[in-house]
C-alpha positions as CSV (number, residue, x, y, z in Angstrom):
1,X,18.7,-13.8,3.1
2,X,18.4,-10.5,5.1
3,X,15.8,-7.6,4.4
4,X,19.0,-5.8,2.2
5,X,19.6,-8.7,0.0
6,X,15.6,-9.2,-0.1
7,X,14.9,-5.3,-1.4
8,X,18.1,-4.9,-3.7
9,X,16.8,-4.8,-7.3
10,X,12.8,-4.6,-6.6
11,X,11.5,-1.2,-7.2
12,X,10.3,1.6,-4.8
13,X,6.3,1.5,-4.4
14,X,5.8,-1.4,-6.5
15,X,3.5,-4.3,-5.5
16,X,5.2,-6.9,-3.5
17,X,4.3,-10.0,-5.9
18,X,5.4,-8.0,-8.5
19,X,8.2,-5.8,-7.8
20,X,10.6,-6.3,-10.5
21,X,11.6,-3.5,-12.8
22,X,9.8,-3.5,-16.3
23,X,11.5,-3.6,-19.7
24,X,9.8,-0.4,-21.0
25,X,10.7,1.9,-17.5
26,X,13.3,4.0,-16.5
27,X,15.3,3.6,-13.0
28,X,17.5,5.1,-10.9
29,X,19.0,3.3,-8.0
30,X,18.7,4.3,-4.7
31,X,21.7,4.5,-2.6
32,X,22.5,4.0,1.3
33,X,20.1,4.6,3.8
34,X,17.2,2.4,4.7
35,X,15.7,2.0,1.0
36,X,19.7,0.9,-0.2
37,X,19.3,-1.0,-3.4
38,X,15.8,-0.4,-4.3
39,X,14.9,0.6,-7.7
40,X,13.1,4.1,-7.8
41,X,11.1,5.0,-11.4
42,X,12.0,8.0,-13.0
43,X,10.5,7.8,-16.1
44,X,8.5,10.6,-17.4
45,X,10.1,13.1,-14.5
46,X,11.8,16.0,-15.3
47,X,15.6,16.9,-14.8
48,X,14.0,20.1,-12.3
49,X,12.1,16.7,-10.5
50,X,14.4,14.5,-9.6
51,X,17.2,16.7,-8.0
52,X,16.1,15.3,-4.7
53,X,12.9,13.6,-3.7
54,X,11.6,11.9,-0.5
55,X,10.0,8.7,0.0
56,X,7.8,7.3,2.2
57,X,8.9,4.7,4.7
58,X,8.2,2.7,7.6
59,X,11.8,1.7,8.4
60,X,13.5,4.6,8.6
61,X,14.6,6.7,11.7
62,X,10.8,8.1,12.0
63,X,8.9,4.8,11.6
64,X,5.7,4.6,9.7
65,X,4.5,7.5,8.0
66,X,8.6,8.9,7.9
67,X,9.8,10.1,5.3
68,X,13.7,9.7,3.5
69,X,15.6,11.8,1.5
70,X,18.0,11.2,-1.5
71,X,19.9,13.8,-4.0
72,X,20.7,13.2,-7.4
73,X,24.5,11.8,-7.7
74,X,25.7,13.6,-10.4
75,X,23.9,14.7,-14.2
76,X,23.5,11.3,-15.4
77,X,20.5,10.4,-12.8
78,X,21.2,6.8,-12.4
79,X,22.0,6.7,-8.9
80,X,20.2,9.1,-5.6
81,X,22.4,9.0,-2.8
82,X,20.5,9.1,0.8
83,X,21.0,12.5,2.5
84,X,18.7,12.0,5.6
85,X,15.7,10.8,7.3
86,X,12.4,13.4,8.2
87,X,9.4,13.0,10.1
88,X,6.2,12.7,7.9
89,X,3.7,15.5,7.9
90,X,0.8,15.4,10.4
């Protein structure tokens, strides 16, 4: 199994024993780029919220402490498309 196979369907930020998506949640799948099939939680965020965020990662372009960047596909918000790779802040 590779390390895309191994993240699709486990959610963004969760703990690693435990990183299945829970019944009463809401998720949006993240797509391409280095977090490509993980599961990000959106429930309880806004419409304004969620039109792009960026997430923390270590295996990105920028290494630990970088930071990547996906934009809402769409109105329905089921899916965040990867737009680019930052540096984190100092």
């Amino acid at each position: 199994m590779d390390e895309a196979e191994f993240l699709r369907g486990r959610v963004y930020g969760a703990d690693h024993d435990d990183a299945g998506p829970r019944p009463e949640r809401v998720y949006a799948e993240l797509v391409g780029g280095p977090l490509d099939g993980l599961l990000l939680d959106v429930t309880d965020r806004s419409d304004h919220a969620l039109r792009e965020v960026a997430l923390t990662t270590e295996i990105g372009r920028y290494g630990p402490g970088g930071r990547t960047v996906y934009v809402r596909r769409g109105a329905d918000g089921r899916r965040f498309d990867w737009r680019a790779d930052a540096p984190g802040t100092p």
